[in-house]
C-alpha positions as CSV (number, residue, x, y, z in Angstrom):
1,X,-5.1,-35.0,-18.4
2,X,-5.6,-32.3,-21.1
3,X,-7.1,-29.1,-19.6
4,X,-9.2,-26.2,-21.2
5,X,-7.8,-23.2,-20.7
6,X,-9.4,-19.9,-21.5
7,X,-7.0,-16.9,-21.8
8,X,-8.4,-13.6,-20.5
9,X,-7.0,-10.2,-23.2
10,X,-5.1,-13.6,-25.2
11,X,-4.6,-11.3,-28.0
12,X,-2.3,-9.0,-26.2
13,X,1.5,-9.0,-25.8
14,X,1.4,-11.3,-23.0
15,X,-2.0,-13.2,-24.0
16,X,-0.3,-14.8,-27.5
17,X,2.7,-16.4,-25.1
18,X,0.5,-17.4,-22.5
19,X,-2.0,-19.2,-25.0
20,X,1.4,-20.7,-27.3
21,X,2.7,-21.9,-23.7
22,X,-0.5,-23.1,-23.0
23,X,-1.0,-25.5,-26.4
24,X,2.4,-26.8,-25.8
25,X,1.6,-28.4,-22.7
26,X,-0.8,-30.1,-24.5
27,X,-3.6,-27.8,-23.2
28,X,-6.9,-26.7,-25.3
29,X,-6.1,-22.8,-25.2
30,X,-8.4,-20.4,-26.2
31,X,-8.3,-16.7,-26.6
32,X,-10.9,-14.4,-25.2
33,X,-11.4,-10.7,-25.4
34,X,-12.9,-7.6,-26.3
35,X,-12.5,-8.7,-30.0
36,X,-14.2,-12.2,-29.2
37,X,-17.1,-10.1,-27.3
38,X,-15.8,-11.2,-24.1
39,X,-16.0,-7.7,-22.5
40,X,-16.0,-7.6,-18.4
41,X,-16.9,-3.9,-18.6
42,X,-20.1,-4.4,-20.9
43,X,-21.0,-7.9,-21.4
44,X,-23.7,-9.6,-19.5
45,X,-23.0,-11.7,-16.8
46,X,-25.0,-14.7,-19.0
47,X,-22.6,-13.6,-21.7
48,X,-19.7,-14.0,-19.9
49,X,-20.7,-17.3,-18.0
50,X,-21.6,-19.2,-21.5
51,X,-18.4,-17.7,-22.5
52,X,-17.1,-19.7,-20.1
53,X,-18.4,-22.8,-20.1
54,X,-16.9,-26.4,-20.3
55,X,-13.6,-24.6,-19.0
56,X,-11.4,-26.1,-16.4
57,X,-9.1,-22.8,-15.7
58,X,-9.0,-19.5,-16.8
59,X,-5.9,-17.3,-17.2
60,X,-6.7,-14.0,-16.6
61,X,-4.1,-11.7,-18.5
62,X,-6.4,-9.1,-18.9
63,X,-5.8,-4.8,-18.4
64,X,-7.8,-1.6,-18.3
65,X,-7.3,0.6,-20.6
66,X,-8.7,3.6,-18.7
67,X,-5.4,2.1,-15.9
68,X,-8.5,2.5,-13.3
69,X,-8.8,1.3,-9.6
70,X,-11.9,0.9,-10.1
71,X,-11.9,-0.6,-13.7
72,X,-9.6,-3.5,-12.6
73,X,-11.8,-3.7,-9.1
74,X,-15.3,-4.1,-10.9
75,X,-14.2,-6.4,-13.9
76,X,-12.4,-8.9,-11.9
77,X,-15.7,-8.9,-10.0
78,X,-17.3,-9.7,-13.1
79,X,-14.9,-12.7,-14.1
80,X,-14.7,-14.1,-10.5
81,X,-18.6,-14.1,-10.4
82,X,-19.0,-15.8,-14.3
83,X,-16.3,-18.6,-13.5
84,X,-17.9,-19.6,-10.3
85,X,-21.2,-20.0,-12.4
86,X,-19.6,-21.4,-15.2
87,X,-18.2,-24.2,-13.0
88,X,-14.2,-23.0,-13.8
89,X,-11.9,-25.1,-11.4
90,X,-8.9,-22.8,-11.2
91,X,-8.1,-18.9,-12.3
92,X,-4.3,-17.9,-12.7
93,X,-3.8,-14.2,-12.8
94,X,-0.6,-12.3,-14.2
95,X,0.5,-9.0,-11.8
96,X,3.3,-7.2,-10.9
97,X,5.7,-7.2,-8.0
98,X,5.7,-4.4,-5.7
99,X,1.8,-3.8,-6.1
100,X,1.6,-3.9,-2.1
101,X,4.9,-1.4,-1.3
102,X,3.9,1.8,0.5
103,X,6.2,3.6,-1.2
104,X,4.2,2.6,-5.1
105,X,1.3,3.9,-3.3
106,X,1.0,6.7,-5.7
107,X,1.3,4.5,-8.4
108,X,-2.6,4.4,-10.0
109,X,-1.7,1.1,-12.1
110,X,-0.2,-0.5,-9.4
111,X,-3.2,0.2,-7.3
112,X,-5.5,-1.1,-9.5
113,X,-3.7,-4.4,-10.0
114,X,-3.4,-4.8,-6.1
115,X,-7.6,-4.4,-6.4
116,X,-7.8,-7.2,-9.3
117,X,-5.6,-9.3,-6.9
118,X,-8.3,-9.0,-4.1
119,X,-11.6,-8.6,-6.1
120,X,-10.7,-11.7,-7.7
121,X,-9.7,-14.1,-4.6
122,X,-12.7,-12.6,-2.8
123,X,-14.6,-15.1,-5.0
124,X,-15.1,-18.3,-4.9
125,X,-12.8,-20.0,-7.4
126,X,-9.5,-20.6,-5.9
127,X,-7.0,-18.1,-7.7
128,X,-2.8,-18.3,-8.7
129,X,-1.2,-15.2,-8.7
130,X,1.9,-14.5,-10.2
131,X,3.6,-11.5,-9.6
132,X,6.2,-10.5,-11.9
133,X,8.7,-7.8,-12.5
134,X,9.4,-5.6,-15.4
135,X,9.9,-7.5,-18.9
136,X,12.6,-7.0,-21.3
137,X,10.3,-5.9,-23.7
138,X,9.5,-2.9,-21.5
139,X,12.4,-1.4,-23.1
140,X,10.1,-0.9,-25.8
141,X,7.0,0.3,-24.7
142,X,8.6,3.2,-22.9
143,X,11.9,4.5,-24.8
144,X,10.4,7.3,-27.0
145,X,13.6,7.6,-29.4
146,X,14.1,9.1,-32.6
147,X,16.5,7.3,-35.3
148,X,19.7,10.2,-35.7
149,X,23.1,9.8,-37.8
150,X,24.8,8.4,-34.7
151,X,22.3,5.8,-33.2
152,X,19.5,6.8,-30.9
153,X,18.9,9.1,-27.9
154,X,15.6,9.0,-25.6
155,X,14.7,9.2,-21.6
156,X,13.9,6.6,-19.4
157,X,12.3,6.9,-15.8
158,X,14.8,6.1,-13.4
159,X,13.9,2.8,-11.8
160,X,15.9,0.1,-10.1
161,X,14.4,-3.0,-11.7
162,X,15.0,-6.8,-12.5
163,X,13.1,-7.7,-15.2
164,X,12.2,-10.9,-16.9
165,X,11.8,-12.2,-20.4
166,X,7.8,-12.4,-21.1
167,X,8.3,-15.5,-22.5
168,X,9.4,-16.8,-18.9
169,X,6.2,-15.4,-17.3
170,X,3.9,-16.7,-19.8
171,X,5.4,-20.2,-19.3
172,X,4.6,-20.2,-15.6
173,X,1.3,-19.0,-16.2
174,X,0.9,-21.8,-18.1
175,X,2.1,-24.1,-15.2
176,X,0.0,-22.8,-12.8
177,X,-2.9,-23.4,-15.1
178,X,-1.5,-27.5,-14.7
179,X,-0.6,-27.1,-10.7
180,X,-2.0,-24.4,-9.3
181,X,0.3,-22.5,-7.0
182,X,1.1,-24.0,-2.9
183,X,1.0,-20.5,-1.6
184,X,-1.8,-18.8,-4.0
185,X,0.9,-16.2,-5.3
186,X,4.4,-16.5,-6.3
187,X,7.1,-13.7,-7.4
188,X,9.0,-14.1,-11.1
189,X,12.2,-12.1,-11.9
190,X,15.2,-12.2,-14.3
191,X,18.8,-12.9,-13.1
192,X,20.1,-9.2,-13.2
193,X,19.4,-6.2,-11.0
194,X,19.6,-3.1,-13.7
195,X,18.0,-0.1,-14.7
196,X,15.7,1.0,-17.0
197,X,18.0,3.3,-18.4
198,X,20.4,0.4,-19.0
199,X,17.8,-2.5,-19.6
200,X,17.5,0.3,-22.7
201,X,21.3,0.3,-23.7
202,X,21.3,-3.3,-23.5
203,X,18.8,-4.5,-25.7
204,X,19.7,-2.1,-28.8
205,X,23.2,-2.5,-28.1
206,X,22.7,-6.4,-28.7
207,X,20.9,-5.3,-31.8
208,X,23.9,-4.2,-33.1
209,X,22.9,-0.3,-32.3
210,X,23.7,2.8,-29.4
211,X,20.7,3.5,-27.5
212,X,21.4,7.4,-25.5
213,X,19.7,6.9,-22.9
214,X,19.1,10.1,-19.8
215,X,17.2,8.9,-16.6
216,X,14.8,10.9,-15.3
217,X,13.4,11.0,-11.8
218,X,10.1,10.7,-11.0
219,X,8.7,12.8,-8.8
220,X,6.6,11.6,-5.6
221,X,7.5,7.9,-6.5
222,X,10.8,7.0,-4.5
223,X,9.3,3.2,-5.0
224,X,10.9,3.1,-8.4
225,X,14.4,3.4,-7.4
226,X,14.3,2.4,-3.6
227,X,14.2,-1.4,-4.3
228,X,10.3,-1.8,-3.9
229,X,9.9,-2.9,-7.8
230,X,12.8,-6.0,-6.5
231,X,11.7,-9.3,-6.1
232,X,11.8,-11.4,-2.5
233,X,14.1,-13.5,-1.3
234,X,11.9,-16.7,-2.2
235,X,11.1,-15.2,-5.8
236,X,11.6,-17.8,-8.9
237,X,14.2,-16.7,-11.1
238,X,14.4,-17.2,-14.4
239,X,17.6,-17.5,-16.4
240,X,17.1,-15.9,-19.5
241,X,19.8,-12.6,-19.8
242,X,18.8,-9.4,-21.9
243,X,20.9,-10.6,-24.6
244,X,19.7,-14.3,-24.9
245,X,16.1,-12.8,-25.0
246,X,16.8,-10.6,-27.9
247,X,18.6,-13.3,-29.6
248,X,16.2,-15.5,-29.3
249,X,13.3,-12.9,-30.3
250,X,15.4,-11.9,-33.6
């Protein structure tokens, strides 16, 4: 049976997989967000809920861009409140592991992912949660380099990390929409245990270029390299190595 799927920030990184992995699974996908007017910070909660209606499951992919507590907190309120009136069946949200260690505690984007995790199965439509770890494309986001004659040079946080190809979690967001989760939440990782530093090297290097890469410690925020960003024992793993991802993303 085809479903109708609804995918919260679908214009972001993770939003375009999760709707592509959505559609071939034979599912009606839709994106929704800020740029559609679906706003859980300023719409309406009769905006939202006809935004919403005649969808089976939503798949909430969605972030603050303030990084809040309370930002998360009060707009998964807002979409657990307008899928319950809307009559949604099933929501599937993407977060990261680690979001409950003691030692990520100082961690303000970790904590407000952990408050979308509970604001959202305080309501009343039942909720999948995957947890994932870091993705490949990370490497990215957070290596400030400059091109020089020999290659590159940058600094990376130290972290101990295992992290995934976003393809991979987007793909099981998309199965959860289908079968929602036994145990409500479920944890996602790549095959290797790395660093960021290296995840770095890696993924230029199988570019055919030299990534100079210096870790740097984070104060305050021993969670990053004291194994609390590593998935469980029971965590899914994906297959997909650094370099398979960036060949296949070439």
């Amino acid at each position: 049976m085809s479903q109708t799927v609804s995918v919260v920030g679908g214009s972001g990184r993770l939003g375009t997989l999760a709707v592509r992995a959505l559609a071939e699974l034979g599912a009606v996908a839709a994106s929704i967000s800020r740029r559609t007017g679906f706003d859980l910070q300023r719409s309406t909660m009769d905006d939202l809920t006809r935004a919403l209606a005649g969808v089976d499951v939503v798949v909430d992919c969605s972030d603050a861009t303030d990084r809040k507590v309370t930002t998360f907190e009060s707009s998964a309120r807002s979409l657990a409140e307008a899928a319950a009136r809307a009559g949604v069946k099933h929501l599937v949200l993407v977060s990261i592991v680690g979001v409950d260690k003691p030692s990520l505690k100082g961690m303000s984007y970790y904590q407000g992912k952990l408050a979308q995790e509970r604001a959202l199965t305080a309501g009343t439509v039942p909720v999948s949660i995957v947890r994932s770890t870091q993705w490949f494309g990370f490497a990215d986001q957070v290596y400030p380099s400059v091109r020089l004659a020999g290659g590159r040079w940058g600094l990376a946080p130290a972290m101990r990390m295992q992290p995934v190809s976003g393809e991979a979690v987007a793909a099981r967001l998309a199965d959860a929409a289908f079968e929602p989760l036994p145990g409500q939440r479920l944890e996602l990782a790549g095959p290797e245990v790395t660093s960021l530093a290296d995840l770095i090297r890696r993924v230029w290097r199988a570019r055919g270029q030299q990534a100079r890469v210096a870790q740097v410690p984070i104060p305050g925020l021993k969670g990053f390299t004291d194994g609390a960003l590593l998935p469980g024992p029971d965590a899914e793993i994906d297959p997909t190595t650094i370099e398979q991802w960036v060949a296949s993303s070439s």
